[in-house]
C-alpha positions in Angstrom: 9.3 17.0 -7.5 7.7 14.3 -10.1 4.8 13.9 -7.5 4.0 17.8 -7.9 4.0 17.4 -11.3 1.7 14.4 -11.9 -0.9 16.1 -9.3 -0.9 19.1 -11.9 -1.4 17.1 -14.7 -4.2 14.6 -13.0 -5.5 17.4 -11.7 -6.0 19.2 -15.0 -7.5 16.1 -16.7 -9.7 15.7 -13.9 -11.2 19.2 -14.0 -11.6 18.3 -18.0 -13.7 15.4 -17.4 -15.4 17.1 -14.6 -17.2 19.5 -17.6 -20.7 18.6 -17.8 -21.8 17.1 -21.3 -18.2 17.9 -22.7 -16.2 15.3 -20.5 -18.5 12.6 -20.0 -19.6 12.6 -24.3 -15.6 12.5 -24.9 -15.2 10.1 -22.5 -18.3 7.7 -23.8 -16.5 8.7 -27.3 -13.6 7.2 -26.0 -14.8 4.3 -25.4 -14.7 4.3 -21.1 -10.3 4.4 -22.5 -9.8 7.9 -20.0 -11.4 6.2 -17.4 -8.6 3.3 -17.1 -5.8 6.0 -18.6 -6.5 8.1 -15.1 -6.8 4.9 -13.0 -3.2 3.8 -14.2 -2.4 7.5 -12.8 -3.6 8.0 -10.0 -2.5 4.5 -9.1 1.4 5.2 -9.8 0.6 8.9 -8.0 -0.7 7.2 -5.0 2.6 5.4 -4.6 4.8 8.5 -5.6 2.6 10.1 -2.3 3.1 7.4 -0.1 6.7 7.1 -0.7 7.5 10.8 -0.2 4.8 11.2 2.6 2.7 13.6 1.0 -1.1 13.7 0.4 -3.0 10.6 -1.0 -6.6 12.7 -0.7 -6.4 13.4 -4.3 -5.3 10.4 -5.6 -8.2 8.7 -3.8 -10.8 10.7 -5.3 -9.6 10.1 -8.8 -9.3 6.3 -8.1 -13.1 6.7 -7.3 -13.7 9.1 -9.7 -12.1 6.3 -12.5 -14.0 3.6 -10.9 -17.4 5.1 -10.4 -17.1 7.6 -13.4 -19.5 5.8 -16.1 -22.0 6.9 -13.2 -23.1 10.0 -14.8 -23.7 12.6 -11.6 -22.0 10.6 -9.6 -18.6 10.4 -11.8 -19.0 14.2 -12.8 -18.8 14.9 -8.6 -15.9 13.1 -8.2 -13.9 14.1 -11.0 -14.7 17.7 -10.1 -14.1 16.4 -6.6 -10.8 14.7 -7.7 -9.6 18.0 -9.2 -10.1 20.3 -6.4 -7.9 18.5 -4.1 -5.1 17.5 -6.7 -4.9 21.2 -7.6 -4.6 22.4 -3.9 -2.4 19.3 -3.1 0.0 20.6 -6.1 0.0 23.9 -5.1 1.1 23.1 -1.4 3.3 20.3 -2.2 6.9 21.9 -2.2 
């Protein structure tokens, strides 16, 4: 169950810095500080997959998406990326 519920959550943040102009300007605003928030995530999500054998797609993507997001197209694809599968992993995750 806390697996579902951090793939809901990173899934959600990831959509939000997926928003063109919006995410990226908040998270330059931040100072890059969502970038290694959502690492630290998707790093403890990618054990709380492996551990209970469910999808690590997700968690993947938004360990790219961290790493590769002061990128500006390129970060924006992933998180969207990122957010697509978390979402769809969360909803079939049960």
């Amino acid at each position: 169950m806390p697996i579902r519920i951090i793939k809901w959550v990173s899934g959600g943040l990831e959509a939000f810095w997926g928003l063109p102009i919006i995410g990226g300007s908040l998270i330059v605003l931040l100072g890059w500080a969502p970038l290694l928030f959502m690492l630290i995530l998707h790093i403890v999500g990618l054990i709380f997959s492996s551990k209970e054998g469910k999808a690590k797609t997700g968690h993947i993507l938004g360990i790219l998406a961290s790493t590769l997001g002061f990128i500006p197209i390129v970060g924006m694809a992933f998180h969207i990326l990122a957010a697509i599968f978390l979402l769809i992993e969360a909803a079939r995750d049960q």
